[in-house]
Legacy VTK file of the C-alpha trace (Angstrom):
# vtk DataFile Version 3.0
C-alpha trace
ASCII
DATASET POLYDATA
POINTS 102 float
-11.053 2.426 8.497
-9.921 1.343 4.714
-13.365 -0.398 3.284
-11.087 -3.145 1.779
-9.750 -3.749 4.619
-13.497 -4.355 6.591
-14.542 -6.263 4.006
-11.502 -8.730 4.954
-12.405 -8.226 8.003
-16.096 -9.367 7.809
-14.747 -12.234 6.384
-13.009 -13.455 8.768
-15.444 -12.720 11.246
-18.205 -14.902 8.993
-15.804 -17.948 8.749
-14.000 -17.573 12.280
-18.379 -17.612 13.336
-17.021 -16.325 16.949
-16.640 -13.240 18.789
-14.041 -11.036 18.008
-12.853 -8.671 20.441
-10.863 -5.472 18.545
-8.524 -4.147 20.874
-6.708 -1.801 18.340
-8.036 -0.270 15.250
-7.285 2.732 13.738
-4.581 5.292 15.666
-3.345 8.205 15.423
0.070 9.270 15.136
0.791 10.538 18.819
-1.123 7.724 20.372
0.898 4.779 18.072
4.186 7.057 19.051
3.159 6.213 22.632
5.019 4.443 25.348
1.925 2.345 25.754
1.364 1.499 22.175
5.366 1.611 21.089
3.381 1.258 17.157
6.273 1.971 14.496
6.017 4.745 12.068
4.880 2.514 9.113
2.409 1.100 11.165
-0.872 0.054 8.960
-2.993 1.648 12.279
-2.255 4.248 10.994
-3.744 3.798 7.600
-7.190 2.369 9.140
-5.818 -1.394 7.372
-4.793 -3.160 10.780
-6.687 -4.984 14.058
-5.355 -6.157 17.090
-7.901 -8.811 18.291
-7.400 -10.492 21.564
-6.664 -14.040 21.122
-5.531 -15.025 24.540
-4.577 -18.801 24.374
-2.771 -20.531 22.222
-5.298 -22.916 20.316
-7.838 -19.271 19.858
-4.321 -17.981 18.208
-3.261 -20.689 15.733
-7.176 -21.115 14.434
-7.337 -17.334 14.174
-4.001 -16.936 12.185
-4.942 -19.573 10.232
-8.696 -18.593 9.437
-7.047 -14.692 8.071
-4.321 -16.270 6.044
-7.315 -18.329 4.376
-9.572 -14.833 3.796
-6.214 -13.047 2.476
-4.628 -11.319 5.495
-1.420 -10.882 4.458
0.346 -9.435 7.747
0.309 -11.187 10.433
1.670 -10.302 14.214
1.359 -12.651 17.029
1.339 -11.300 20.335
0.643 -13.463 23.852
-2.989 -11.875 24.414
-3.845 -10.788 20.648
-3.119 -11.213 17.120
-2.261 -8.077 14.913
-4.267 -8.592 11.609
-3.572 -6.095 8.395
-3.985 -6.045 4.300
-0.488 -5.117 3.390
0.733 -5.977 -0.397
3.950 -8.326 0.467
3.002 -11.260 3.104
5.099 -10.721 6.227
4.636 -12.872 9.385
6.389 -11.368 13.057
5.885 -12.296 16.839
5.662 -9.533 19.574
8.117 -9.689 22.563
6.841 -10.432 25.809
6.381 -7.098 27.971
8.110 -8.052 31.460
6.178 -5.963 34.314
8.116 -4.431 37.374
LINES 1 103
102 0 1 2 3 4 5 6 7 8 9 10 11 12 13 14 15 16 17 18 19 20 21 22 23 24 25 26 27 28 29 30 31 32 33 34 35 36 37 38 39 40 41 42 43 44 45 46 47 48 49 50 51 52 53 54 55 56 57 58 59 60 61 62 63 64 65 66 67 68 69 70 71 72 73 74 75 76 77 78 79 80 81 82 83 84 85 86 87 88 89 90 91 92 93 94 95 96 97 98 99 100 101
């Protein structure tokens, strides 16, 4: 993992003061390619500069988001279980489509 990027990430974990469950970190390229994972090619994964943490209801989401804007996350995914984290230059904000099962 990028050591800028964990210091960011200490950060938020010090002012968020709650437990933070990392459900994606660093990846390779054949498992972001994935079905399961679906990552795109420039994915920051791949650089060891992104997180997925599970955030799995609304009011954990918002507070999250808004706690790694303040510590200087600049990109930002929201997902319905998790929030994608990462320490790219240029701020960029996105929400993840809901996967329908069956």
């Amino acid at each position: 993992m990028d050591p800028q990027f964990m210091t960011i990430l200490q950060a938020l974990r010090d002012l968020y003061g709650e437990t933070m469950i990392v459900d994606s970190g660093w990846r390779c390229q054949e498992h972001n390619a994935s079905k399961e994972v679906g990552g795109s090619p420039r994915s920051m994964h791949l650089l060891g500069r992104a997180a997925d943490i599970l955030a799995t209801n609304l009011s954990s989401r918002v507070r999250l988001i808004e706690t790694a804007r303040a510590v200087g996350f600049n990109g930002l995914g929201i997902g319905s279980t998790f929030v994608h984290l990462d320490n790219r230059t240029l701020p960029a904000t996105w929400t993840y489509p809901i996967k329908k099962h069956g």
